[in-house]
SEKE-848606 format. One record per residue: residue number from 1; residue in one letter; x, y, z of N, C-alpha, C in turn. Coordinates in steps of 0.05 Angstrom, whole numbers. Layout:
! SEKE-848606
resi resn nx ny nz cax cay caz cx cy cz
NUM a X Y Z X Y Z X Y Z
...
//
This chain:
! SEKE-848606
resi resn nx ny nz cax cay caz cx cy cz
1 x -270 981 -291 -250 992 -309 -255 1021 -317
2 x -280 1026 -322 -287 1054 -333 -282 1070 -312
3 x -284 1067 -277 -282 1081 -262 -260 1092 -252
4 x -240 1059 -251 -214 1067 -252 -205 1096 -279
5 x -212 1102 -297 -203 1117 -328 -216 1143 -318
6 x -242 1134 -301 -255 1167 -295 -230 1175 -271
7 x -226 1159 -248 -209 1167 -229 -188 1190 -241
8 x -174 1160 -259 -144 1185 -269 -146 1203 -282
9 x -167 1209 -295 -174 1233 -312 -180 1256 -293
10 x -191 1246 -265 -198 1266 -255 -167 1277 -235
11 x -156 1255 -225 -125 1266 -216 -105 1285 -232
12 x -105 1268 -262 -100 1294 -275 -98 1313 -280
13 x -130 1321 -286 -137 1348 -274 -133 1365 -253
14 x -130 1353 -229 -126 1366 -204 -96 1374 -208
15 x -76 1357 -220 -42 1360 -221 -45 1385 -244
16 x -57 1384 -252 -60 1418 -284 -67 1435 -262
17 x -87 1444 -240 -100 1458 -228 -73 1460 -214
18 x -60 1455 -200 -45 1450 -184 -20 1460 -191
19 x -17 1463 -217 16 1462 -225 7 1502 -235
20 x -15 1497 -244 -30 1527 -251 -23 1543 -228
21 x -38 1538 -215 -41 1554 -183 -10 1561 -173
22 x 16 1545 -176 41 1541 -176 52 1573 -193
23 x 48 1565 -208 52 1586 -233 42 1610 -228
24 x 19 1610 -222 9 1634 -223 31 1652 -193
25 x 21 1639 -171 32 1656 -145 66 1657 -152
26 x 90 1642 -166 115 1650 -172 101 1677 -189
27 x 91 1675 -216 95 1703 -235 84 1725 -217
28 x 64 1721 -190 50 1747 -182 78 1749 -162
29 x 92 1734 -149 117 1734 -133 139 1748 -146
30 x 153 1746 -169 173 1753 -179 169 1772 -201
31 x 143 1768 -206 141 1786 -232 148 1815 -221
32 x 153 1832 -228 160 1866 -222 169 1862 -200
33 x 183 1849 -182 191 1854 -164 217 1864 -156
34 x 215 1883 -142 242 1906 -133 245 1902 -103
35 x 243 1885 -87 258 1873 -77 289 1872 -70
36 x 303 1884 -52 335 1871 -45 332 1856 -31
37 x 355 1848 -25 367 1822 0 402 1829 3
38 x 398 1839 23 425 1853 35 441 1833 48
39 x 462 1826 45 475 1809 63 506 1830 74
40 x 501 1833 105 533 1835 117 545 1825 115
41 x 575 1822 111 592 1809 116 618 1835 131
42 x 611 1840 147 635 1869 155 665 1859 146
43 x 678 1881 138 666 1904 136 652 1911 110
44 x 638 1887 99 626 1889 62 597 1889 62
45 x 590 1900 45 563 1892 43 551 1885 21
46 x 536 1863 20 527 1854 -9 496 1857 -18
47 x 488 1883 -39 462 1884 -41 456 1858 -66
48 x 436 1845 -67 428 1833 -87 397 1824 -92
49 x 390 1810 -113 360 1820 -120 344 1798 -104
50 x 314 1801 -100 305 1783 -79 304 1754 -100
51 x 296 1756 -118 291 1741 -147 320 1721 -153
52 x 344 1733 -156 363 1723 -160 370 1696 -131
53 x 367 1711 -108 366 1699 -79 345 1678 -82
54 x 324 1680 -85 307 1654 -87 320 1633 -107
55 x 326 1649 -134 335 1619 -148 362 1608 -140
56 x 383 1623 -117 401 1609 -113 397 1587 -93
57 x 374 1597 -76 361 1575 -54 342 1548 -70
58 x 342 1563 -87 320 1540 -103 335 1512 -124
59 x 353 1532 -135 381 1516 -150 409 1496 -126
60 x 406 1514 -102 414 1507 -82 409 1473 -67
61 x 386 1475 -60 369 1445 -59 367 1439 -76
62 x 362 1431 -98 367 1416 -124 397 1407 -124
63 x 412 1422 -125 439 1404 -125 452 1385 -95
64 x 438 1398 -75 446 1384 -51 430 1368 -56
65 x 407 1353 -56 391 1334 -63 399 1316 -90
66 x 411 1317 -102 422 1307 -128 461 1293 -116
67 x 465 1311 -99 488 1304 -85 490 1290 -65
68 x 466 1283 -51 464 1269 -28 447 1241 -42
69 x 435 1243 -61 425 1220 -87 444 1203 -92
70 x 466 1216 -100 491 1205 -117 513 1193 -92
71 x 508 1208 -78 521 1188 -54 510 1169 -49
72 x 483 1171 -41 476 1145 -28 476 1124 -48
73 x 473 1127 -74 480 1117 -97 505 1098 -96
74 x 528 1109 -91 552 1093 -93 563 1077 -73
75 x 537 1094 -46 543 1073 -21 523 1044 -23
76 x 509 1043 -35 492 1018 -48 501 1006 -67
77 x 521 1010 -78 527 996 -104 537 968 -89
78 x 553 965 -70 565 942 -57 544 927 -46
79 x 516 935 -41 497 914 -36 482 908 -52
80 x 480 931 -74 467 920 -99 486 897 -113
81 x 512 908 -118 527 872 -133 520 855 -116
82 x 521 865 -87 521 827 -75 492 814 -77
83 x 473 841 -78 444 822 -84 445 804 -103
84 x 460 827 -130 447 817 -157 472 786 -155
85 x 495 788 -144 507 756 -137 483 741 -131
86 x 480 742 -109 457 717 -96 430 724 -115
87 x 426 733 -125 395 729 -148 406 713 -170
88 x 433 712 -174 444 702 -207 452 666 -184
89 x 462 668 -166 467 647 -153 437 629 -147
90 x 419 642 -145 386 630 -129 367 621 -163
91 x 381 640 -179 368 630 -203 377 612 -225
92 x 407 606 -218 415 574 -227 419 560 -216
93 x 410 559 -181 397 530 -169 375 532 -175
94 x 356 557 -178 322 539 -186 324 535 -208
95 x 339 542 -233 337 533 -258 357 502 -254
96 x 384 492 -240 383 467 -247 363 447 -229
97 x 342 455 -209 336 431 -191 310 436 -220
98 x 297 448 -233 278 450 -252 287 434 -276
99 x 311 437 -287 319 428 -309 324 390 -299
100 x 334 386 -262 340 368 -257 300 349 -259
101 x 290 359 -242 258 356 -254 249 344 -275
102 x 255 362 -290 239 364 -319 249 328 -329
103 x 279 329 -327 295 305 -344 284 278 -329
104 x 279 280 -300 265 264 -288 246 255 -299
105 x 230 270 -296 199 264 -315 200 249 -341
106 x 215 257 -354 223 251 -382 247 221 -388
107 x 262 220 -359 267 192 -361 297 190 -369
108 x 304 218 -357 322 219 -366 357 217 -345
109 x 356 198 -327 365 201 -309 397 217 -294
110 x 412 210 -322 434 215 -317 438 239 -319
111 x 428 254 -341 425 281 -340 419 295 -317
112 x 391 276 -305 380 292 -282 395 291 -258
113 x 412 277 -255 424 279 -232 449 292 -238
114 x 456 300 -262 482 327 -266 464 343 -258
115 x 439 352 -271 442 379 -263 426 381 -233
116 x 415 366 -223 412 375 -191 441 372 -183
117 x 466 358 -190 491 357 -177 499 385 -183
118 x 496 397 -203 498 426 -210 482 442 -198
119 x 464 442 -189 449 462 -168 467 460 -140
120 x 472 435 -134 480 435 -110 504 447 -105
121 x 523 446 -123 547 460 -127 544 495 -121
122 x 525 495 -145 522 519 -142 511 536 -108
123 x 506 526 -96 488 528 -71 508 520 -58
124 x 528 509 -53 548 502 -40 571 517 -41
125 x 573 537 -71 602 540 -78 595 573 -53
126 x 580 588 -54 575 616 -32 557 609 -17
127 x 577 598 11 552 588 30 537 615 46
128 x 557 634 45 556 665 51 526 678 48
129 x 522 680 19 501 679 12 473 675 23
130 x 467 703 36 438 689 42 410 695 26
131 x 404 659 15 383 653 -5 355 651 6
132 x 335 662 11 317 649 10 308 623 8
133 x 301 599 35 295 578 17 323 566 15
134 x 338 567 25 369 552 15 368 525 24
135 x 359 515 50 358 495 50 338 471 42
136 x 315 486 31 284 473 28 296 468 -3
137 x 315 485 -15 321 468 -50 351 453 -44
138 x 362 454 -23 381 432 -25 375 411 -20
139 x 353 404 -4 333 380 15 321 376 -21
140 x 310 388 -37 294 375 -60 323 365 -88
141 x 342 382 -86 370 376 -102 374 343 -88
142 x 385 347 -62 396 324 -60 363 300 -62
143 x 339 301 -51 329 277 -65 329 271 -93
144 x 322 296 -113 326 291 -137 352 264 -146
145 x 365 270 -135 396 261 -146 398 232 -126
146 x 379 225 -112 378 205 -93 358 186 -111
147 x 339 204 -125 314 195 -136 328 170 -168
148 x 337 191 -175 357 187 -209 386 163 -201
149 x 394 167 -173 407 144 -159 389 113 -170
150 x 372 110 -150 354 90 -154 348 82 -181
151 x 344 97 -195 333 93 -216 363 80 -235
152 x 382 88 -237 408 75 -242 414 53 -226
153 x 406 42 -204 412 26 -179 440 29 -169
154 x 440 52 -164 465 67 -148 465 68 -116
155 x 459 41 -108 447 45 -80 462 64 -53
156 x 480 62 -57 505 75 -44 504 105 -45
157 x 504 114 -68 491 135 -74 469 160 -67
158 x 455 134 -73 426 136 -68 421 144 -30
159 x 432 127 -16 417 117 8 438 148 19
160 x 467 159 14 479 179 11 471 206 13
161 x 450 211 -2 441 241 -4 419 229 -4
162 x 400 213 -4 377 207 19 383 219 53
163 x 399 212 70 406 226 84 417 244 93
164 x 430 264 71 430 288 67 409 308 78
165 x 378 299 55 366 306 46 343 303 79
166 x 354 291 98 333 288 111 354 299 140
167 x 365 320 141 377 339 156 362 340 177
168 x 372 332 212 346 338 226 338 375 234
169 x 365 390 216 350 419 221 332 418 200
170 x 334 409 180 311 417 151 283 408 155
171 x 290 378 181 268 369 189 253 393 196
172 x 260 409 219 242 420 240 228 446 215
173 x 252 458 209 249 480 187 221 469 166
174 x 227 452 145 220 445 130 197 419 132
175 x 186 408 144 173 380 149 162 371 125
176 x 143 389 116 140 374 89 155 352 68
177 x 185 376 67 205 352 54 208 334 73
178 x 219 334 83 220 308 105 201 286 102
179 x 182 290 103 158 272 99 156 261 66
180 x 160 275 52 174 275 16 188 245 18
181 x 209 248 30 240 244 39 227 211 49
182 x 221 209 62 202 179 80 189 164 62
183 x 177 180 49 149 160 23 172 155 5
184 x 187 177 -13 206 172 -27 219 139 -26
185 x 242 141 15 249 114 20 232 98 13
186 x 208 93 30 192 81 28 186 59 2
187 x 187 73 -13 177 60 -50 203 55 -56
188 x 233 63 -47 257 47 -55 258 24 -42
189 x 255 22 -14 253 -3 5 229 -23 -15
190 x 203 -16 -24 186 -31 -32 204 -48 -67
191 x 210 -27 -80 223 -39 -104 243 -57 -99
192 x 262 -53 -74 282 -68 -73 273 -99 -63
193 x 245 -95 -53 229 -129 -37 238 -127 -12
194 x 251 -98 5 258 -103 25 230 -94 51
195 x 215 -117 56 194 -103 66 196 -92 100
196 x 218 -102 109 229 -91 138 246 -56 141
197 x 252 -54 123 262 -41 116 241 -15 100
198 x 215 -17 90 190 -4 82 180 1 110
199 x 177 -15 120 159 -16 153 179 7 172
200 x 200 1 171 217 25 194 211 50 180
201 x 206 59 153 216 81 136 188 95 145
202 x 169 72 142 137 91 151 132 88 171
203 x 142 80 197 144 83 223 149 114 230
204 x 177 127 214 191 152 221 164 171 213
205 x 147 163 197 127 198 188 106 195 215
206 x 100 217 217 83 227 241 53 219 237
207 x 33 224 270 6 204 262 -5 220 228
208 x -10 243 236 -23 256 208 -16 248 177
209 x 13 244 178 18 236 151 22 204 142
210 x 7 191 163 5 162 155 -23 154 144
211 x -41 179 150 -67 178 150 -71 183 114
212 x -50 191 101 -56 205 79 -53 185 48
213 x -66 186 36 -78 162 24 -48 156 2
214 x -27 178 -3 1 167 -9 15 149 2
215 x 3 154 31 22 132 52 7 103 57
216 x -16 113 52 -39 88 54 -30 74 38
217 x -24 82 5 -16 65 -16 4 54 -7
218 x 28 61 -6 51 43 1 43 31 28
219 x 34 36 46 26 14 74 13 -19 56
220 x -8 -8 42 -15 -33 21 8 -48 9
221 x 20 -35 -12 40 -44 -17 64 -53 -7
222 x 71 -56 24 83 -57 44 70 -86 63
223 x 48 -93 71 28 -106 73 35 -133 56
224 x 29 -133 32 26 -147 20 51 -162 9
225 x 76 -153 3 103 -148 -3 107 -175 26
226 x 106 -157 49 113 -186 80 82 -206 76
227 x 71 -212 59 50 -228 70 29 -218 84
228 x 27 -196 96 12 -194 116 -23 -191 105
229 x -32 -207 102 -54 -211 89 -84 -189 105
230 x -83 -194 126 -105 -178 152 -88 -144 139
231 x -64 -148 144 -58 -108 151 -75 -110 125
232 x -64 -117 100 -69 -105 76 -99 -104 66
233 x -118 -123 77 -139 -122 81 -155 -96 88
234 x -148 -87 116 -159 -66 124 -147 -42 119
235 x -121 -44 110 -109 -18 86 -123 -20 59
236 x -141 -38 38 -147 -33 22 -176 -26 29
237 x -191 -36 56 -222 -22 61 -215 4 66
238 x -197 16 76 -194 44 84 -184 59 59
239 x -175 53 45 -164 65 19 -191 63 1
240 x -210 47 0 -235 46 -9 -263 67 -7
241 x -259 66 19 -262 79 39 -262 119 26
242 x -240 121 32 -230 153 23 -232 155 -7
243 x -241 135 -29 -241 137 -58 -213 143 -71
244 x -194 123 -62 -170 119 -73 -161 103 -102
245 x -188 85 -99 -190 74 -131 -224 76 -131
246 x -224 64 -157 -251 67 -171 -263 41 -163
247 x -288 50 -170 -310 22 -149 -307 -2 -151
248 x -298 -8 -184 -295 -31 -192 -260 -44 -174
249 x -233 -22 -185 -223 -29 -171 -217 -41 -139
250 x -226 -19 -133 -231 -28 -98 -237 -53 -94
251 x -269 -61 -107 -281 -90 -100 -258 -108 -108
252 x -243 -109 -132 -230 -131 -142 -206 -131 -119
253 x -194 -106 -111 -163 -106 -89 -175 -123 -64
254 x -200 -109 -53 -218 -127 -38 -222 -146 -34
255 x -229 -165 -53 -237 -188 -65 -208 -207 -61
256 x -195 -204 -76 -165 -217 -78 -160 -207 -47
257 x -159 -202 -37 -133 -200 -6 -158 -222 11
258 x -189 -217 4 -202 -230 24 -200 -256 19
259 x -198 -266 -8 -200 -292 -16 -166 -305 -16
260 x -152 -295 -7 -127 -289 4 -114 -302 25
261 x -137 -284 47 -149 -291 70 -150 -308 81
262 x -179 -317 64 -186 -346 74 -165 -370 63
263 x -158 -364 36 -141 -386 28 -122 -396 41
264 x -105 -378 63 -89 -374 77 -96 -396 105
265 x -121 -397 125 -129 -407 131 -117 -442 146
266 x -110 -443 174 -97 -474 173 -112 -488 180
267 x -143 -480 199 -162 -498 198 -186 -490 199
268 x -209 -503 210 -233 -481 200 -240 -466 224
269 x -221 -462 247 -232 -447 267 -215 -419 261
270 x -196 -421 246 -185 -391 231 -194 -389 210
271 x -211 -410 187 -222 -401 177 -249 -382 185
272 x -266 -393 205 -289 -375 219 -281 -357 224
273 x -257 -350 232 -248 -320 240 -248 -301 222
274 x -231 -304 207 -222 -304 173 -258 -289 165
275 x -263 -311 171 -306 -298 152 -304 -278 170
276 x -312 -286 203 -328 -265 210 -310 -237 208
277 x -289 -234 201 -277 -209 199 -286 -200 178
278 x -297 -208 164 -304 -197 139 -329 -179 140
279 x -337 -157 127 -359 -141 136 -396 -162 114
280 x -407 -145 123 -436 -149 102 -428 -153 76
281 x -414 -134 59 -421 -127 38 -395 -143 27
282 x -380 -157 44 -358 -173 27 -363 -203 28
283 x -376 -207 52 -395 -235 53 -416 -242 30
284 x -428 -222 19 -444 -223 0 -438 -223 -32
285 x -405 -225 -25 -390 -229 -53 -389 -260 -62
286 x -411 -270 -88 -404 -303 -91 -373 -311 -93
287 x -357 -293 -103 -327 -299 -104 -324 -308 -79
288 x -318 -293 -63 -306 -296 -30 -333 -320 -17
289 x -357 -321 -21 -371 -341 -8 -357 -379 -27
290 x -351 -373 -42 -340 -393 -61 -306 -408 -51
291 x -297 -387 -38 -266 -380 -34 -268 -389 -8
292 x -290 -392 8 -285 -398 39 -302 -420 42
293 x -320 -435 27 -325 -462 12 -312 -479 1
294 x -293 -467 -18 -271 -487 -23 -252 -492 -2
295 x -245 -469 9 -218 -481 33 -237 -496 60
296 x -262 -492 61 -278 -509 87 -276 -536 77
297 x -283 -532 48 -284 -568 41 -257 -578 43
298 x -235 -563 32 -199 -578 31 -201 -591 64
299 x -210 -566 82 -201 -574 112 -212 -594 121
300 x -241 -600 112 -264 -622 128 -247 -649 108
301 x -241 -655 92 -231 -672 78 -205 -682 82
302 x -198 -658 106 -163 -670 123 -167 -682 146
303 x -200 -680 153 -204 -678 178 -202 -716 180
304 x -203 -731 199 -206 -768 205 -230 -772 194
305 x -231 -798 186 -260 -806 184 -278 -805 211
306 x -265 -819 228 -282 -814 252 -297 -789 259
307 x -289 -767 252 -303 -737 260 -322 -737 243
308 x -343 -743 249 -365 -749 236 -384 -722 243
309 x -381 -710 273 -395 -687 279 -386 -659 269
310 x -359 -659 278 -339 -644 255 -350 -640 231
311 x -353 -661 211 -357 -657 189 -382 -644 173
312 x -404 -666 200 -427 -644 188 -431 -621 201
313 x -416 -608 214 -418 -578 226 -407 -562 206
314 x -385 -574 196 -367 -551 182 -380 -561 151
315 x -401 -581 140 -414 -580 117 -448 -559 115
316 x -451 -556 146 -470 -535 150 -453 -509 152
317 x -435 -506 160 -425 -487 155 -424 -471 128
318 x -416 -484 113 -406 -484 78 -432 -471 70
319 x -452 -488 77 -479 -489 63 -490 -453 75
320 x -479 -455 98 -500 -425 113 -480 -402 95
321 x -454 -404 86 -434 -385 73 -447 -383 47
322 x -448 -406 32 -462 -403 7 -489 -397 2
323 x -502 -383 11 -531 -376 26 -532 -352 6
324 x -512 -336 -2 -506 -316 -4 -516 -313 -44
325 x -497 -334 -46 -490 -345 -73 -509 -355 -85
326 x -529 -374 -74 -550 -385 -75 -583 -369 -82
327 x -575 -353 -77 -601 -335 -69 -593 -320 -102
328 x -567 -310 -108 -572 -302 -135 -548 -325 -152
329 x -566 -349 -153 -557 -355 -169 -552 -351 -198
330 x -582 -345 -210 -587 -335 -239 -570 -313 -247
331 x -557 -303 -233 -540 -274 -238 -509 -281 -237
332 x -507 -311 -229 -478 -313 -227 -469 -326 -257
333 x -447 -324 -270 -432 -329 -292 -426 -353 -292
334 x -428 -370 -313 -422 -404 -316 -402 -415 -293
335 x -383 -407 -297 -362 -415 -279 -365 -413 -247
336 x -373 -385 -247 -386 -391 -208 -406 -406 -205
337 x -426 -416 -226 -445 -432 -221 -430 -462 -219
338 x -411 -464 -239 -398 -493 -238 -381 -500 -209
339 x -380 -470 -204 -356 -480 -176 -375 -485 -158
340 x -407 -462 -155 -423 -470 -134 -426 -499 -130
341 x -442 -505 -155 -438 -544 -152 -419 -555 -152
342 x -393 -551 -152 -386 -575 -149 -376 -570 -116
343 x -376 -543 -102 -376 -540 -72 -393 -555 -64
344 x -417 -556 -66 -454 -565 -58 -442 -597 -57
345 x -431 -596 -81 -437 -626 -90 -421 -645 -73
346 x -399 -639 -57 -376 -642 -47 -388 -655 -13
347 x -414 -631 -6 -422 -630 14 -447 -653 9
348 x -453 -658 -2 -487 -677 -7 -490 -699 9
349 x -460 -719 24 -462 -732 34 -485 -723 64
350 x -474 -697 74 -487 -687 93 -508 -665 104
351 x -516 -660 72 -542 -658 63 -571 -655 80
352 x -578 -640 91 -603 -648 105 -632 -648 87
353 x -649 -658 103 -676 -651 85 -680 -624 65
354 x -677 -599 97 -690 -576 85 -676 -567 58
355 x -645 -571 60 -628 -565 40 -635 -582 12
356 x -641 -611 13 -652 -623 -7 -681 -616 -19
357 x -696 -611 -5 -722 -594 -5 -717 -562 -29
358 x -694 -553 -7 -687 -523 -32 -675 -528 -61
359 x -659 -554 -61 -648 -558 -82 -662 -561 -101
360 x -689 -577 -97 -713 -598 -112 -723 -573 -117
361 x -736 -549 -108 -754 -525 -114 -731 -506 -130
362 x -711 -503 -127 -695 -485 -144 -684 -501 -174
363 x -691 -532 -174 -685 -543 -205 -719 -537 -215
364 x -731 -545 -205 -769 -535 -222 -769 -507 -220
365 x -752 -494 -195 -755 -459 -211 -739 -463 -239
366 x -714 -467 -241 -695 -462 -271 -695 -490 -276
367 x -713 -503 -293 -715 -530 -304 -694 -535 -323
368 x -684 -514 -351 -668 -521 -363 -641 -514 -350
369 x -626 -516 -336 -597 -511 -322 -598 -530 -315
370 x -577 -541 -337 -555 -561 -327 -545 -569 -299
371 x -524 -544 -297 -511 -553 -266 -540 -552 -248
372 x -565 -543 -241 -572 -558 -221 -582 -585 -232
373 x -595 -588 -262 -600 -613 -258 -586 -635 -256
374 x -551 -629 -263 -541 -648 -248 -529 -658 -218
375 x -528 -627 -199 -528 -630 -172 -556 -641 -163
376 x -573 -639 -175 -600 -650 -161 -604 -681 -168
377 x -591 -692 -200 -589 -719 -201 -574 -728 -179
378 x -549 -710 -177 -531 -727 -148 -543 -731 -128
379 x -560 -708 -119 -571 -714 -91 -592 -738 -87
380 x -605 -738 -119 -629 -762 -113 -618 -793 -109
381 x -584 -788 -122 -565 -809 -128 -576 -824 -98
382 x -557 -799 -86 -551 -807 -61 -572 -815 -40
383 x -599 -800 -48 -614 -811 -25 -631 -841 -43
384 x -616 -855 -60 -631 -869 -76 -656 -880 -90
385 x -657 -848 -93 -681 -845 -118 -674 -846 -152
386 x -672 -873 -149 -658 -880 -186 -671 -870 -206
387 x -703 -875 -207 -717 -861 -229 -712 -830 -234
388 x -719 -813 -217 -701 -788 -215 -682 -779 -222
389 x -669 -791 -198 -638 -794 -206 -630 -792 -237
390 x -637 -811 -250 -639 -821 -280 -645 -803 -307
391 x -675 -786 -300 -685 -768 -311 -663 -748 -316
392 x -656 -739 -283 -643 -709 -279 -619 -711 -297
393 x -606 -732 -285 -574 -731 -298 -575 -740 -333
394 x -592 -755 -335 -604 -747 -362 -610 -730 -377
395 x -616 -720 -368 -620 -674 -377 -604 -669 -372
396 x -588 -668 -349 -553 -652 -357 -541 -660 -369
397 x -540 -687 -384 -522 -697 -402 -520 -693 -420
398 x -543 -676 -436 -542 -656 -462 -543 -628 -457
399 x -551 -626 -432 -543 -590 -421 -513 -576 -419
400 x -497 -606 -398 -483 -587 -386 -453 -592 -421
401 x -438 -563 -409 -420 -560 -429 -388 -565 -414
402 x -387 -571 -392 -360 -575 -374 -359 -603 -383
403 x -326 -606 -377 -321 -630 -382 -323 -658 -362
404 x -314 -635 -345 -308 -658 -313 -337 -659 -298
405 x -358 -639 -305 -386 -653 -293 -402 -672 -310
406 x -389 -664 -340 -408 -689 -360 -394 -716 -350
407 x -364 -709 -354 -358 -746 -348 -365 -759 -322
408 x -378 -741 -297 -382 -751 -277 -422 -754 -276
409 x -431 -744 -298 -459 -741 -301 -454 -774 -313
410 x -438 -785 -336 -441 -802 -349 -432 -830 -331
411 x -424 -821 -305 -418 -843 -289 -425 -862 -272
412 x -444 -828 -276 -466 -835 -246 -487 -850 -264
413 x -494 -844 -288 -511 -854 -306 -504 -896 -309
414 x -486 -889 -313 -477 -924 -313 -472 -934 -284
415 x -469 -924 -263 -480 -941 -244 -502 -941 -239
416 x -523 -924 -251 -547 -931 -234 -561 -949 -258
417 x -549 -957 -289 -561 -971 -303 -558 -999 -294
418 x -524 -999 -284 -525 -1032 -269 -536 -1038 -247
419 x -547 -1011 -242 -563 -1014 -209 -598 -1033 -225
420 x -595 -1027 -245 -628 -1040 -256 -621 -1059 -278
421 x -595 -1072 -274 -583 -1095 -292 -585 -1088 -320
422 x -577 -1058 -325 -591 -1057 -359 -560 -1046 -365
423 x -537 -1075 -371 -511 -1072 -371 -512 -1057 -402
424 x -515 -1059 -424 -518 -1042 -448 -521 -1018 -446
425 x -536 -1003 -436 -539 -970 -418 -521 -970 -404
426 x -509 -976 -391 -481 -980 -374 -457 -982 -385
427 x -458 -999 -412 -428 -997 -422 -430 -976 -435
428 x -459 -964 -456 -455 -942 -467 -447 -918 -455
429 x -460 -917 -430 -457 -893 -408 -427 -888 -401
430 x -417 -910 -396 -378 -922 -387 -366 -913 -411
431 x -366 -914 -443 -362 -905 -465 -364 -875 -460
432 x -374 -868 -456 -389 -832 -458 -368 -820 -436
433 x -368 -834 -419 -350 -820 -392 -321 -828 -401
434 x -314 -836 -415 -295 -853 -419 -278 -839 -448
435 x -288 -827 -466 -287 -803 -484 -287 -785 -478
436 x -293 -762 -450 -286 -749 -434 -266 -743 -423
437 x -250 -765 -429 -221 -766 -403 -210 -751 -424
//
């Protein structure tokens, strides 16, 4: 800043030096000077002073320059009105598609679609006019007014200067809008539930702009709208992916489409598919290991009695899914622990050693927990170890706080009292389960 202040100070000076030096050589020029300037004209002759002759040449250009000013002056005036037309014309279409904007935002629909209908007018009434940009704010007038359509459910309207607005010259000119113009459809087709109609609309944008996490969102929303459980899947890992929601979100959008997924499922050889599509880090979700446990057990439980090999394949199955869940159990919340058991518990008929073995070492790891001590009374149920048996479900019967595992803790308790003829412990036990219901 200071240098710039030294600069002009110093130009200054040079224009004083300059105007000096000016001055000086006219007064050493004219001052005393005796000088004529003779002009012929035969048969006349005109003496006159050299001094007088300079200032007529000097006053001379000054007025021809002032005259040739003033002309060009009045020969511009006809392009100056017609500018200042099209500036007064360009500045109440950007002020109504702004004012059409603003009312948008604010919710204000009807308004907003007068005054983008008023821009457009305006932009329409001197097509002559050439605006800057004339068609890149008619392409944003007419969505505006397509936009404020919808929002009134003016579909007719709407779908009207929607294709206006998507001009295939404005296309080439303009792409951006165009692509505007597509997502816009796009989220009308999604509001209206028309999801065939979403799918053609993002078909039309090009590879680059499907990649872009605006379009990603509605492809989700598009996905899910037809059922399509897989697209929307791998539209919400990719939207995760690029940090389109927050961590927590993501896992839960995640979570729900996978458990979705599997629920979806018609037997357990699309359920196996179903898993193995799933990556590391979503297999290791107890939700989703819980979610593809419950639909293995619905399926093995449709399956004949006869499929006896069936059954224990797809109960090792369950068991190798919940592997996951198992390992942190202590970290899971009441309710996933209640669902683990009563998955486990579902499976116990087919139970192997080693798995009974883990069950027995993970109740003496967490001795006071209920749900295992009463999945582990079941299992001793079952391999008929009554004293055990007896103890365990014994301890869950003042542990656990569910309703439907106490009255089945109190059940198991009275058959195994009539299993040792001690009918009194049995009717009390039958009482207890029986106040439950």
């Amino acid at each position: 800043m200071t240098r710039r202040k030294e600069g002009g100070a110093m130009r200054s000076v040079f224009w004083l030096l300059g105007l000096a030096a000016i001055a000086v050589s006219l007064a050493l020029l004219v001052g005393g000077n005796q000088a004529l300037f003779t002009l012929f004209w035969p048969p006349y002759r005109f003496d006159m002073s050299f001094n007088f002759v300079l200032f007529c040449l000097v006053a001379g250009f000054i007025l021809g320059y002032l005259a040739l000013r003033a002309v060009a002056m009045l020969r511009e005036l006809p392009r100056q009105a017609k500018r200042w037309r099209e500036q007064q014309v360009e500045r109440a279409a950007v002020a109504g598609v702004l004012d059409a904007l603003s009312l948008q935002l604010a919710g204000r629909f009807v308004r907003a679609q007068t005054a983008a209908l008023g821009a457009l007018e305006q932009l329409e009434a001197m097509p002559s006019v050439s605006l800057p940009r004339r068609e890149q704010m008619q392409a944003l007038a007419h969505l505006l007014v397509a936009e404020s359509a919808q929002a009134l459910q003016k579909t007719e309207e709407r779908d009207s200067h929607l294709q206006k607005a998507m001009d295939p010259v404005w296309r080439k000119q303009y792409p951006d809008v165009f692509e505007g113009a597509v997502l816009r459809a796009t989220r009308w087709a999604i509001e209206d539930r028309d999801a065939d109609a979403a799918r053609n609309w993002l078909s039309e944008l090009p590879q680059g702009a499907v990649r872009r996490i605006q379009a990603l969102r509605l492809k989700l929303r598009v996905a899910r709208l037809a059922g399509s459980t897989d697209e929307a899947l791998e539209t919400a890992r990719l939207l995760a992916k690029h940090r389109a929601f927050s961590d927590d979100v993501a896992v839960s959008i995640v979570r729900g489409l996978a458990a979705d997924a599997l629920g979806r499922a018609h037997d357990l050889t699309q359920l196996r598919g179903v898993w193995a599509q799933l990556d590391t880090q979503e297999r290791a979700m107890p939700d989703l290991a819980l979610a593809a446990a419950r639909r293995a057990n619905s399926l093995r439980h449709a399956q004949p009695e006869g499929a006896v090999e069936e059954r224990a394949a797809s109960a090792a199955l369950v068991q190798r899914w919940l592997e996951p869940a198992w390992s942190r159990f202590v970290d899971l919340d009441a309710t996933q622990q209640r669902d683990l058991v009563t998955m486990v518990e579902q499976g116990l008929a087919e139970l192997d050693a080693t798995g009974f073995a883990r069950l027995e070492q993970m109740q003496r790891q967490w001795p006071t927990n209920g749900f295992l001590q009463y999945l582990a009374g079941q299992a001793c149920m079952r391999r008929q170890l009554w004293g055990k048996a007896t103890q365990l479900l014994g301890q869950a019967s003042h542990s656990l706080k569910d309703a439907v595992l106490l009255r089945r803790a109190w059940c198991s308790l009275a058959v195994l009292a009539e299993e040792r003829n001690d009918s009194s412990s049995a009717l009390a036990a039958w009482k207890k389960a029986a106040s439950l219901e």
